[in-house]
C-alpha atoms as an extended CHARMM CRD file, in Angstrom:
* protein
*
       254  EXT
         1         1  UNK       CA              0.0000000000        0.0000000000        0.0000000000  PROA      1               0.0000000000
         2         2  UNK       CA              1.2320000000        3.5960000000       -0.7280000000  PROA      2               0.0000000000
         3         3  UNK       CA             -0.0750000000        6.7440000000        0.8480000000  PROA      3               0.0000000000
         4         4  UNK       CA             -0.0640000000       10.0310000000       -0.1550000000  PROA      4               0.0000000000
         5         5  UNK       CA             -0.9100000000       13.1320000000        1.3150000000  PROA      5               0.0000000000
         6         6  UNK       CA             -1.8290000000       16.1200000000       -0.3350000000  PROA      6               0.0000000000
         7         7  UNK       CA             -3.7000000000       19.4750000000       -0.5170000000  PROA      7               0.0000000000
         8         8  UNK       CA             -5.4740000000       20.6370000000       -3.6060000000  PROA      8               0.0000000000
         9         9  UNK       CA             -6.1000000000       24.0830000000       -2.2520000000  PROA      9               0.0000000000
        10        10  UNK       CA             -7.6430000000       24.3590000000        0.9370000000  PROA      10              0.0000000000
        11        11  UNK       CA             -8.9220000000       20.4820000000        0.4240000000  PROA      11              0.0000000000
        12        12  UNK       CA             -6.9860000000       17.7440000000        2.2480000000  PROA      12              0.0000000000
        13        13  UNK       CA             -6.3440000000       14.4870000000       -0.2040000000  PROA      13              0.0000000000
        14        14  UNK       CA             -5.3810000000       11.1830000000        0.9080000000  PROA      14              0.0000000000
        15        15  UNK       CA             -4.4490000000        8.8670000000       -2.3430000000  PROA      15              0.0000000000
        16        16  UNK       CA             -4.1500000000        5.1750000000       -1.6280000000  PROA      16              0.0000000000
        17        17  UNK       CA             -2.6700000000        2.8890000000       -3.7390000000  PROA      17              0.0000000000
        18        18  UNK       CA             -3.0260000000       -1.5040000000       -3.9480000000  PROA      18              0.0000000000
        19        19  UNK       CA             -5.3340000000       -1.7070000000       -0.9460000000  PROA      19              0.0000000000
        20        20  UNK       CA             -6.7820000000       -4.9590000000       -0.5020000000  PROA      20              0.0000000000
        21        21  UNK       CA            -10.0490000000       -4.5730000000        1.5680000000  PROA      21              0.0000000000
        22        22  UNK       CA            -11.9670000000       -1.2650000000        2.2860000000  PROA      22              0.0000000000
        23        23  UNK       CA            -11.1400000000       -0.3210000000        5.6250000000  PROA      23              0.0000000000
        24        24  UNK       CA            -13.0810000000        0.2570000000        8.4880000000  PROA      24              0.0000000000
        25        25  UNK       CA            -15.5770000000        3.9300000000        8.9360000000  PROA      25              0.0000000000
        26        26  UNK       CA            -13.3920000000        4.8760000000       12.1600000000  PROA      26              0.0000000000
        27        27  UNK       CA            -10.1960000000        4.1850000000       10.6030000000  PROA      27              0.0000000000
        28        28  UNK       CA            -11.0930000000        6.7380000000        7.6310000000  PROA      28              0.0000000000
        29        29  UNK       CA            -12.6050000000        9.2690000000       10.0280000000  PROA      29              0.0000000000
        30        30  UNK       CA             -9.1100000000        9.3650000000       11.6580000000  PROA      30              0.0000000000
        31        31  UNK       CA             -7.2850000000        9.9670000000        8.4810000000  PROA      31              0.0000000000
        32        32  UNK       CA             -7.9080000000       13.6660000000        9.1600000000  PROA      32              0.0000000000
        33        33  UNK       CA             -8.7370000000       14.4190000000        5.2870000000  PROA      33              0.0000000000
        34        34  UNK       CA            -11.5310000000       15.6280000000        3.0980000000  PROA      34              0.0000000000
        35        35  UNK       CA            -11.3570000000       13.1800000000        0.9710000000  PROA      35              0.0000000000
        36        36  UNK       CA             -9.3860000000        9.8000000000        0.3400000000  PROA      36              0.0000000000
        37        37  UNK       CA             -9.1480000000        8.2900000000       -3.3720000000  PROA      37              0.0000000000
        38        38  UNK       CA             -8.7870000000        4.7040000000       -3.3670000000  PROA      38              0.0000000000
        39        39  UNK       CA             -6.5810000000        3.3680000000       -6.8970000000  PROA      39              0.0000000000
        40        40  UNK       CA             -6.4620000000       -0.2400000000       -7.5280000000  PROA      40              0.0000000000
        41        41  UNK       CA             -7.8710000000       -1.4830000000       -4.7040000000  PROA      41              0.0000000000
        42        42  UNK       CA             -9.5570000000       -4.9740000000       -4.3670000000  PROA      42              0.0000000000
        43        43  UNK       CA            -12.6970000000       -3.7760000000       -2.8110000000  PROA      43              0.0000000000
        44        44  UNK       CA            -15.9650000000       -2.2770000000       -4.8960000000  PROA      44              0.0000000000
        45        45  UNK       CA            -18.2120000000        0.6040000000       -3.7030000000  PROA      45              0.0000000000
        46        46  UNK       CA            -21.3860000000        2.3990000000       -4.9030000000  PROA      46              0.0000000000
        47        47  UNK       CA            -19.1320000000        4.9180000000       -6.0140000000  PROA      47              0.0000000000
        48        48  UNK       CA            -16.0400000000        2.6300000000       -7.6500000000  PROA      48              0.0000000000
        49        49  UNK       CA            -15.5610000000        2.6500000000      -10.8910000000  PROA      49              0.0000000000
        50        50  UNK       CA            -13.2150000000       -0.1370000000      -13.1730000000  PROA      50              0.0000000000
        51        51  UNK       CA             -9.2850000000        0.0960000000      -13.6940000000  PROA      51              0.0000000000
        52        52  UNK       CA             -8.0710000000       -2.9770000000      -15.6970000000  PROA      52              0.0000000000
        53        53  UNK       CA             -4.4660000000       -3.2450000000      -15.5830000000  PROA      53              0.0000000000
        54        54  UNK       CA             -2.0310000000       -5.9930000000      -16.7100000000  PROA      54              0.0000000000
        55        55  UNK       CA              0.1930000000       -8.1070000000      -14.4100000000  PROA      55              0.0000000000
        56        56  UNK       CA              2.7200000000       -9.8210000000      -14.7020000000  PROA      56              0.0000000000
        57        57  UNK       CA              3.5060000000      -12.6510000000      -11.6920000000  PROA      57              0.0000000000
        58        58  UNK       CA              7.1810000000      -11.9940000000      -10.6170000000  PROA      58              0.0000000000
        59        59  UNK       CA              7.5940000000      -15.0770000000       -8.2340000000  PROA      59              0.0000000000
        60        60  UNK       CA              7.5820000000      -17.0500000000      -12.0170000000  PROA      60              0.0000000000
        61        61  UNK       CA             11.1900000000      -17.4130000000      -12.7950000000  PROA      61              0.0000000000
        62        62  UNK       CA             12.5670000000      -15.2890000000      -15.0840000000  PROA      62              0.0000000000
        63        63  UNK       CA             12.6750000000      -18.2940000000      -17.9810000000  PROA      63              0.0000000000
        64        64  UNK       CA              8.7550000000      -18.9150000000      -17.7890000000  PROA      64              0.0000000000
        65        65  UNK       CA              8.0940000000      -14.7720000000      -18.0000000000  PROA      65              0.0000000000
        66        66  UNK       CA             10.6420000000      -14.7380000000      -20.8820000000  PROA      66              0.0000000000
        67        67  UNK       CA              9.0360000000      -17.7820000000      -22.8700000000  PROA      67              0.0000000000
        68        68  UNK       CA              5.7560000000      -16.3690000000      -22.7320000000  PROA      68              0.0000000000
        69        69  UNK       CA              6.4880000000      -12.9320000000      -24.6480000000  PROA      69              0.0000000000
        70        70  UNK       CA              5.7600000000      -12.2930000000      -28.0520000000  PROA      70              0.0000000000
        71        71  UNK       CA              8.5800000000      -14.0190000000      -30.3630000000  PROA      71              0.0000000000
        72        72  UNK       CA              9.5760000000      -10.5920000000      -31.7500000000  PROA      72              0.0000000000
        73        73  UNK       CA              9.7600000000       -9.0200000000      -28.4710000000  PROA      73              0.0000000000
        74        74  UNK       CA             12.2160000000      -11.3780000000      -27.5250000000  PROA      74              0.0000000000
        75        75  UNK       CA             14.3400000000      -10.9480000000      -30.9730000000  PROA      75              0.0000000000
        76        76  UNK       CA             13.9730000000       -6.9150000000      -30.5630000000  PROA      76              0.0000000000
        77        77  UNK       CA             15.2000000000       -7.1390000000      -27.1080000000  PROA      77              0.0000000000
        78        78  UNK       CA             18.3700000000       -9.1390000000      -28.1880000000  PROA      78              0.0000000000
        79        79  UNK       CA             19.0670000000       -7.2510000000      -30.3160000000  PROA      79              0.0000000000
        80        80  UNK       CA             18.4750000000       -4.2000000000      -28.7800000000  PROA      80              0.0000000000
        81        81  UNK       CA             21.5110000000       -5.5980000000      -26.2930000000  PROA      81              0.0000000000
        82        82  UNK       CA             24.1790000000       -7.1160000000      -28.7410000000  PROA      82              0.0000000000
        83        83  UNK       CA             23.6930000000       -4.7630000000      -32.1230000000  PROA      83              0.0000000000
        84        84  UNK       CA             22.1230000000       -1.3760000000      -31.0100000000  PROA      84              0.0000000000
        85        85  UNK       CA             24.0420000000       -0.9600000000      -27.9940000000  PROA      85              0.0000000000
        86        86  UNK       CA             21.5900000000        0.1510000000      -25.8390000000  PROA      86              0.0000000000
        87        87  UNK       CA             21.5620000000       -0.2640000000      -21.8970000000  PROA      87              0.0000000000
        88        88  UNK       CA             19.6940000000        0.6050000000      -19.1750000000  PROA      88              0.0000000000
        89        89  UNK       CA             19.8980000000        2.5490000000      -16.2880000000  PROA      89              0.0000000000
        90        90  UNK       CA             17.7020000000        2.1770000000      -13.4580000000  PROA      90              0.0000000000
        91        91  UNK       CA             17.6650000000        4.3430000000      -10.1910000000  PROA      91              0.0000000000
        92        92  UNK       CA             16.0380000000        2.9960000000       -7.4080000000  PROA      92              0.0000000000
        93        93  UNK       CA             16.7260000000        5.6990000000       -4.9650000000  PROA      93              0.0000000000
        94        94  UNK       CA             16.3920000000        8.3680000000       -6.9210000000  PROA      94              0.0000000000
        95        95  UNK       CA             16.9400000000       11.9320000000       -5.6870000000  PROA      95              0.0000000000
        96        96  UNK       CA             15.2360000000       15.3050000000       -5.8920000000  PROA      96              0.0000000000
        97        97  UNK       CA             17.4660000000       15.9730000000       -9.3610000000  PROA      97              0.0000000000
        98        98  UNK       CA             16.3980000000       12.4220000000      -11.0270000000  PROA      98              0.0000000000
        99        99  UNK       CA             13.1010000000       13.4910000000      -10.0750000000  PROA      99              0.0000000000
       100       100  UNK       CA             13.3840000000       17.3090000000      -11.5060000000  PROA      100             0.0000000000
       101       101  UNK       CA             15.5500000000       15.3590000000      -14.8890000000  PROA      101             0.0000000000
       102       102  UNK       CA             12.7430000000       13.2980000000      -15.5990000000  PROA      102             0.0000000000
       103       103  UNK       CA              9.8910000000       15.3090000000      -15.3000000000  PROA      103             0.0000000000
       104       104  UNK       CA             12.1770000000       17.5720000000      -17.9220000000  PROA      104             0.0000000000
       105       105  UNK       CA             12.1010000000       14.9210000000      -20.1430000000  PROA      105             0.0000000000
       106       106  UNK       CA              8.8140000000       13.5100000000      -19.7200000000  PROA      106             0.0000000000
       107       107  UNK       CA              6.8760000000       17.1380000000      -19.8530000000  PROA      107             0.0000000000
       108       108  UNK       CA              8.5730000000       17.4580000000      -23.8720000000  PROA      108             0.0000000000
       109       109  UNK       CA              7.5510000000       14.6460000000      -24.7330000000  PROA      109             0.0000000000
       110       110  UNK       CA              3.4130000000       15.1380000000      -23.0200000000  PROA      110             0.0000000000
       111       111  UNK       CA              3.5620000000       18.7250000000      -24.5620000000  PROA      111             0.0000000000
       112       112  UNK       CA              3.9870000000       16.9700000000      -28.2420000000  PROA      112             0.0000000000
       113       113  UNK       CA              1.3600000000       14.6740000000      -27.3840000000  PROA      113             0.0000000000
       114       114  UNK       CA             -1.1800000000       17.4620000000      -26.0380000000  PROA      114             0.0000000000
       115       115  UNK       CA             -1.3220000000       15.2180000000      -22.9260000000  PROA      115             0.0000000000
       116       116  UNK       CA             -0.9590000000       16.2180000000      -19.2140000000  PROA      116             0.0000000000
       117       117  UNK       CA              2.5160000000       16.9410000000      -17.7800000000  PROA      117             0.0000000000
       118       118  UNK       CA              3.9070000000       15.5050000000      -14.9020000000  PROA      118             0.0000000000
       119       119  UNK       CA              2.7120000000       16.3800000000      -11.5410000000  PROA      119             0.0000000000
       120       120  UNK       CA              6.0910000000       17.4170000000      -10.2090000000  PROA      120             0.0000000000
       121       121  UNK       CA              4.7300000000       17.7940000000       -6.7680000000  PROA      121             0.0000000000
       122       122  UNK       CA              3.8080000000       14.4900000000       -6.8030000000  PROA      122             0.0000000000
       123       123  UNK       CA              6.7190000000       13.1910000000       -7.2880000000  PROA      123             0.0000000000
       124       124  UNK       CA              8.4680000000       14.6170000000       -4.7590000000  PROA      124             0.0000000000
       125       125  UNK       CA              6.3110000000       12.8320000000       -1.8150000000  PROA      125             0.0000000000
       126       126  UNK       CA              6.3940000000        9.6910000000       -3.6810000000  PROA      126             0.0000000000
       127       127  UNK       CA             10.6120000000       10.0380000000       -4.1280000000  PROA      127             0.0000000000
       128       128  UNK       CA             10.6590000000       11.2320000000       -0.4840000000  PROA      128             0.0000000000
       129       129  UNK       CA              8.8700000000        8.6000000000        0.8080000000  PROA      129             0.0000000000
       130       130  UNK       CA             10.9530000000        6.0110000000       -1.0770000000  PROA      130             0.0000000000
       131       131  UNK       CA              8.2110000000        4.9570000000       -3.4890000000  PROA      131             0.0000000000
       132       132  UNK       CA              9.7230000000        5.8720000000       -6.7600000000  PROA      132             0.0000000000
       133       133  UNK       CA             11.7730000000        4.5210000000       -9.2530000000  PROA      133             0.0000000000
       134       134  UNK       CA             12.7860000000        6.1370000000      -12.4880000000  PROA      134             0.0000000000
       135       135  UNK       CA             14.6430000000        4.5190000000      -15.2340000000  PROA      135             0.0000000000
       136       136  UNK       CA             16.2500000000        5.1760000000      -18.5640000000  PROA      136             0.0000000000
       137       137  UNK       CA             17.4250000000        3.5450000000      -21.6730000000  PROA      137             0.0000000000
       138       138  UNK       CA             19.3990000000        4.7280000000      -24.5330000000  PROA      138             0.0000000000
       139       139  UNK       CA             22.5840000000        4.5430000000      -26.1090000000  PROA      139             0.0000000000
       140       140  UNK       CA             25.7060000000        3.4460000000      -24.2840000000  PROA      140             0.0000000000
       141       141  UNK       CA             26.6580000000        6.6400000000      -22.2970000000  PROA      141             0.0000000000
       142       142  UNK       CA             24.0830000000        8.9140000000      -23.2140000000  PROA      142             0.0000000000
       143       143  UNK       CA             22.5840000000        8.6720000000      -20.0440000000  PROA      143             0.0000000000
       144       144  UNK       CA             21.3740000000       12.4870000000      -20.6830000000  PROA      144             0.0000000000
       145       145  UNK       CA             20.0740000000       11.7350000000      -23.7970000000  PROA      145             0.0000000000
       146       146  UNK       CA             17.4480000000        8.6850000000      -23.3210000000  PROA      146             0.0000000000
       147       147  UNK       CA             15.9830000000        7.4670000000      -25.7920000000  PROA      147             0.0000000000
       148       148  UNK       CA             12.8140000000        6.3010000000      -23.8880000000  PROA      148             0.0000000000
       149       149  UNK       CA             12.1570000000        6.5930000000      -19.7110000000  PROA      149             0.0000000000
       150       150  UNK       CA              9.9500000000        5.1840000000      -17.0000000000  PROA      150             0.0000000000
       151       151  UNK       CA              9.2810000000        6.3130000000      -13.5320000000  PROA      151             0.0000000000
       152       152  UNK       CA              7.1340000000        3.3780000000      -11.1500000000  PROA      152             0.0000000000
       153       153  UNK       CA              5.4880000000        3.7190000000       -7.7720000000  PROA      153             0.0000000000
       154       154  UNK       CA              5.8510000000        0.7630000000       -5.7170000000  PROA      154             0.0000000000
       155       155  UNK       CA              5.3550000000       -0.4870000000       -2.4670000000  PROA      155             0.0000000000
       156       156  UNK       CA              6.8550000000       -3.7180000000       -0.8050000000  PROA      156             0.0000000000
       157       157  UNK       CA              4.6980000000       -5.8350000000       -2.9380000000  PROA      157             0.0000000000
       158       158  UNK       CA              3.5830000000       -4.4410000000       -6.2380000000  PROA      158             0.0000000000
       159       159  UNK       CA              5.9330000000       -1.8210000000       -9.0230000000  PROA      159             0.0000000000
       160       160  UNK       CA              3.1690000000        0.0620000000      -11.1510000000  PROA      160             0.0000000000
       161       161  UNK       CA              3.9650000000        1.7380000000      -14.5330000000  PROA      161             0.0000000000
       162       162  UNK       CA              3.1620000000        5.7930000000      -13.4500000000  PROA      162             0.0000000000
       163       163  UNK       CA              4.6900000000        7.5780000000      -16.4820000000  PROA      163             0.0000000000
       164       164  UNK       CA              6.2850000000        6.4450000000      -19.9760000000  PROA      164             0.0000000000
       165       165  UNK       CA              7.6930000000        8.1350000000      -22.4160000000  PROA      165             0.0000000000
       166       166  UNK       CA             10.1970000000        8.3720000000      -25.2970000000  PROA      166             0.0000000000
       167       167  UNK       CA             12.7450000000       10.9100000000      -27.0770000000  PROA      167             0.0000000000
       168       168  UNK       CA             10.9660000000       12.8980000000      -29.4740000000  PROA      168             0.0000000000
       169       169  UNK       CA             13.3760000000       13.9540000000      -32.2310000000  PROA      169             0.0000000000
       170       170  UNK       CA             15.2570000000       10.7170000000      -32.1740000000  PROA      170             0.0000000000
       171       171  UNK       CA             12.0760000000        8.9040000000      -32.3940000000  PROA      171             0.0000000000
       172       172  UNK       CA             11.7150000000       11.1000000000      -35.7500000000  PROA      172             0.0000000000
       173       173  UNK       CA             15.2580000000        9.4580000000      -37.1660000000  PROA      173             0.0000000000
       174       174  UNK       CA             14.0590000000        5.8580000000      -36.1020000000  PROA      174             0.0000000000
       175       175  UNK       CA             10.9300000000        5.0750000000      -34.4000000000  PROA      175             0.0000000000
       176       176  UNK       CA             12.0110000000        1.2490000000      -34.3480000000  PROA      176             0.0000000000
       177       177  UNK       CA             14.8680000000        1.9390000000      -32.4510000000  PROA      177             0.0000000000
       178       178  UNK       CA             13.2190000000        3.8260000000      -29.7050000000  PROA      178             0.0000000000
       179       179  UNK       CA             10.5520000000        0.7990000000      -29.6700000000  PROA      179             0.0000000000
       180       180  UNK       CA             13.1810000000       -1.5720000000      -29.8190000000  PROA      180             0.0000000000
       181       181  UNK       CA             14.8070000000        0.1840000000      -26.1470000000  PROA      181             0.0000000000
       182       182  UNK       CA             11.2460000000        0.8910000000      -24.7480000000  PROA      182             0.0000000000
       183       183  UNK       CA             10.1610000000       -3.0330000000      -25.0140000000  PROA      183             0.0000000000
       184       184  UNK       CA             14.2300000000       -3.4050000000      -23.6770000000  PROA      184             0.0000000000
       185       185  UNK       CA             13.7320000000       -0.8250000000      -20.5960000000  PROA      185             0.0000000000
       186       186  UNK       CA             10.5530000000       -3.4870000000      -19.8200000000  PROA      186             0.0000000000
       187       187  UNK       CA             12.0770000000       -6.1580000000      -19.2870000000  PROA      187             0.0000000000
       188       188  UNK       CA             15.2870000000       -5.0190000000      -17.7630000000  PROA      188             0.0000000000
       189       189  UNK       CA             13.0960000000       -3.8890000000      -15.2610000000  PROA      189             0.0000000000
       190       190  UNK       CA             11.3000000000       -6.5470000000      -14.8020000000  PROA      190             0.0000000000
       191       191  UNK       CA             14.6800000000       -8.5130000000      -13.9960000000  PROA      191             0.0000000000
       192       192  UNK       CA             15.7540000000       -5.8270000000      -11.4960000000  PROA      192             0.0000000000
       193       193  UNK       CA             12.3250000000       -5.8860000000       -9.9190000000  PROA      193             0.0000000000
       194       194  UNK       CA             12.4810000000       -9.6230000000       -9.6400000000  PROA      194             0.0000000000
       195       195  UNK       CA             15.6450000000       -9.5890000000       -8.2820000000  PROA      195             0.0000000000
       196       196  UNK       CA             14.8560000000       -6.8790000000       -5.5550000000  PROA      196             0.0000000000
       197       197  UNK       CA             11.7960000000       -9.3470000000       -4.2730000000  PROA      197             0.0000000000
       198       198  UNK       CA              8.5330000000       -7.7060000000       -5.8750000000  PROA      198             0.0000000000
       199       199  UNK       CA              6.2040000000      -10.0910000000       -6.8970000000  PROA      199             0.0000000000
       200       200  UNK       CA              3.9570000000       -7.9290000000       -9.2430000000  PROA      200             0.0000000000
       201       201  UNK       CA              4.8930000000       -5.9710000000      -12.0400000000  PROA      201             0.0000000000
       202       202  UNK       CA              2.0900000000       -3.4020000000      -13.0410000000  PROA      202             0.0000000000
       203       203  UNK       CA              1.9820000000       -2.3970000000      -16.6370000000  PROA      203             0.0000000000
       204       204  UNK       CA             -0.0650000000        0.6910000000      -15.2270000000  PROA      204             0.0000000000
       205       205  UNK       CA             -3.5080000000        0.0110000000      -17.0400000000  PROA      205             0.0000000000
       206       206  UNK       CA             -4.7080000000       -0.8750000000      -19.8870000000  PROA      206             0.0000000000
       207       207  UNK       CA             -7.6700000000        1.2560000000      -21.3920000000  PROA      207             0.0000000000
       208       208  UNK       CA             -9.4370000000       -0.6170000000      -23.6450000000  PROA      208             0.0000000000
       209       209  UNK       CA             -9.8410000000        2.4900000000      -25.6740000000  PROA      209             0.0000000000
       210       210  UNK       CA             -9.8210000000        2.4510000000      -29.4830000000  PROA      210             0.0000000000
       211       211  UNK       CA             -7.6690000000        5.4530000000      -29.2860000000  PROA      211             0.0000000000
       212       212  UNK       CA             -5.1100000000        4.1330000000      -27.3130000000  PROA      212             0.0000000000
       213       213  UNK       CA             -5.2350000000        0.9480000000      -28.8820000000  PROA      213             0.0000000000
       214       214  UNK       CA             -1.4030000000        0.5430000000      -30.1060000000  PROA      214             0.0000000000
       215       215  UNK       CA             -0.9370000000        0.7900000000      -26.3830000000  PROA      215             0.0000000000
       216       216  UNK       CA             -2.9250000000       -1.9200000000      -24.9410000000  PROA      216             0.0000000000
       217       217  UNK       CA             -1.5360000000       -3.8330000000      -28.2290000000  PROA      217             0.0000000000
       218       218  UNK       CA              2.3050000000       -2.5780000000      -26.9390000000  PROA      218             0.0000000000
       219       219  UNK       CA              1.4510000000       -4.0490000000      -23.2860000000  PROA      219             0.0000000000
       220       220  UNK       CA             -0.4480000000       -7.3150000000      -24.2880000000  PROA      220             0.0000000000
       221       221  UNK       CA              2.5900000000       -8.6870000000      -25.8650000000  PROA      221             0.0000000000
       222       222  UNK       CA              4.2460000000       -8.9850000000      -22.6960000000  PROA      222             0.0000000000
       223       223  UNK       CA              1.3970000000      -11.7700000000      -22.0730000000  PROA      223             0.0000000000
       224       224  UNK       CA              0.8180000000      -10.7020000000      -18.8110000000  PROA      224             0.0000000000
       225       225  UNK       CA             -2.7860000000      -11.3280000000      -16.7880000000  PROA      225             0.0000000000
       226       226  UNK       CA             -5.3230000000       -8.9490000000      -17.5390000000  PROA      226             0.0000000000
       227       227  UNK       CA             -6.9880000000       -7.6280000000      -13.8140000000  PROA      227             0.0000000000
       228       228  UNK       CA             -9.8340000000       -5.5030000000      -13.0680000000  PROA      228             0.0000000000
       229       229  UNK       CA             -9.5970000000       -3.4560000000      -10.3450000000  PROA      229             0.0000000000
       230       230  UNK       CA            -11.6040000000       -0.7130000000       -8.5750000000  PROA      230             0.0000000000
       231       231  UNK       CA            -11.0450000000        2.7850000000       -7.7380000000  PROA      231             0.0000000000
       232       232  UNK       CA            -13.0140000000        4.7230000000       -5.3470000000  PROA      232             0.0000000000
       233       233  UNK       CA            -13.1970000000        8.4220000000       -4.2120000000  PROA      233             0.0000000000
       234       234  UNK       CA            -15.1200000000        8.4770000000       -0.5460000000  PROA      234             0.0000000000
       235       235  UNK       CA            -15.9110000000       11.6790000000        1.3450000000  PROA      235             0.0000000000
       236       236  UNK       CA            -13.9940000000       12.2340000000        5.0820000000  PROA      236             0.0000000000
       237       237  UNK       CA            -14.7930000000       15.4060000000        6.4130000000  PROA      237             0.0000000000
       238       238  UNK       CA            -18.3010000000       17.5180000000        5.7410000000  PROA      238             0.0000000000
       239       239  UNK       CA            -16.2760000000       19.4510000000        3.1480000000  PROA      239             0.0000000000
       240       240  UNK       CA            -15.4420000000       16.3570000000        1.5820000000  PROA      240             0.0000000000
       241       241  UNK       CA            -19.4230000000       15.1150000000        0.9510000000  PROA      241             0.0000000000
       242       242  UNK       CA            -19.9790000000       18.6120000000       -0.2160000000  PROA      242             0.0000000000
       243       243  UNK       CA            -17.6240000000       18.7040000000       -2.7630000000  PROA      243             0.0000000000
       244       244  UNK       CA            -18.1950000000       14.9260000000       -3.7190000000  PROA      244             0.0000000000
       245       245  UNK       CA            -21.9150000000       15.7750000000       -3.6610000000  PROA      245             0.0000000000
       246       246  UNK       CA            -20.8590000000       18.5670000000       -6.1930000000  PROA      246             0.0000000000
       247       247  UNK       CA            -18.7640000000       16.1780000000       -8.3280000000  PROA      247             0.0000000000
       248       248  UNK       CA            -21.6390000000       13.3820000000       -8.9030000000  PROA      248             0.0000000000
       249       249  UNK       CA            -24.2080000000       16.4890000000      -10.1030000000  PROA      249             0.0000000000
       250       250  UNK       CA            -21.5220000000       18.3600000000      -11.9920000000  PROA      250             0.0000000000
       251       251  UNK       CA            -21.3440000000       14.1770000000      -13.7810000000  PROA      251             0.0000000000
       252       252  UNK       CA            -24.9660000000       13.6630000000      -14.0620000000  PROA      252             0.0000000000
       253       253  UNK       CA            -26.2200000000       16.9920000000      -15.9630000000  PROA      253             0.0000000000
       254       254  UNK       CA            -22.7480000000       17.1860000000      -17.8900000000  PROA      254             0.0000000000
């Protein structure tokens, strides 16, 4: 479970990520917030809606997870290694810099796509309260010039895809490479997660969205398990059923 505490004005936020079963009335009455949001949790509400993700089991040995993948992901990734050159760098302590670099990086590459930036903010708590990771890969050396980048959220269980992206311009010379070192960035990460004892890897969703289908399609050849979860926002405070109370007639007469 992760926890993060924020204000969005004068409103008090608790986000909580992976939690298993909805927890008691008192316990949420003492989380001294307005409102809590619940993301991927295993319990469903009145007021839940679907996330469907896609998992893949790290307690599988590394063999098994490798087998399963799409036959071209596995020559791409090879090759990737032993005639592109590329490598990966992943930081798994990252500091306030890593976290100010990447958001650099990822906020060109959101402002090409017309999508939202990075919450920089965000990021902070979660690399302050040791539940980030950001990682690169690229050329040999050119550590400062990725060709494609990943931060994830974890906590002692579960690593979650939170942002992706990829190196504009080069990806205008040769979009195949960049896809060859964003399938290659996967799975070295899924090694190192492995290795440092999670047993889920989160490919951070799956939308089931015509529009982003080349996404979903991107993900799904990883052949991990496709998961539905729930997430849930749930008033706290008097404030907080005023302003959810808002929210659900602000959705209905939209």
């Amino acid at each position: 479970m992760i926890i993060i505490k924020r204000n969005f004005f004068t409103i008090r936020i608790s986000e909580v990520y992976f939690l298993k079963d909805l927890p008691h009335i008192q316990v949420i009455k003492k989380d001294s917030v307005d409102i809590l949001v619940f993301i991927q949790s295993g319990f469903i509400t009145k007021k839940s809606f679907n996330f469907n993700t896609l998992i893949i089991d790290l307690s599988r040995d590394l063999d098994s997870i490798w087998s399963k993948m799409k036959k071209n992901y596995r020559y791409e990734i090879n090759r990737s290694k032993n005639k592109d050159g590329l490598e990966v760098v992943i930081i798994d302590k990252p500091t306030k810099k890593d976290v100010e670099l990447f958001s650099k990086f990822f906020d060109e590459f959101a402002n090409s796509r017309s999508i939202r930036t990075s919450n920089k903010r965000k990021l902070y708590l979660l690399q302050e309260s040791g539940n980030l990771v950001i990682a690169y890969s690229g050329l040999k050396g050119s550590q400062k010039h990725p060709l494609t980048a990943h931060c994830y959220i974890h906590d002692s269980e579960r690593v979650r895809l939170y942002h992706s992206c990829s190196n504009i311009e080069y990806k205008i010379k040769d979009r195949n490479l960049v896809a060859r070192s964003n399938k290659l960035l996967h799975w070295d990460a899924i090694v190192k997660f492995k290795s440092l004892g999670f047993s889920i890897y989160d490919f951070g969703g799956i939308s089931k969205n015509n529009d982003l289908e080349g996404i979903d399609r991107f993900k799904l050849g990883f052949n991990g398990k496709e998961v539905k979860e729930y997430s849930t926002l749930m008033p706290s405070s008097a404030l907080g059923y005023i302003i959810l109370f808002i929210y659900d007639l602000i959705k209905v007469f939209r």
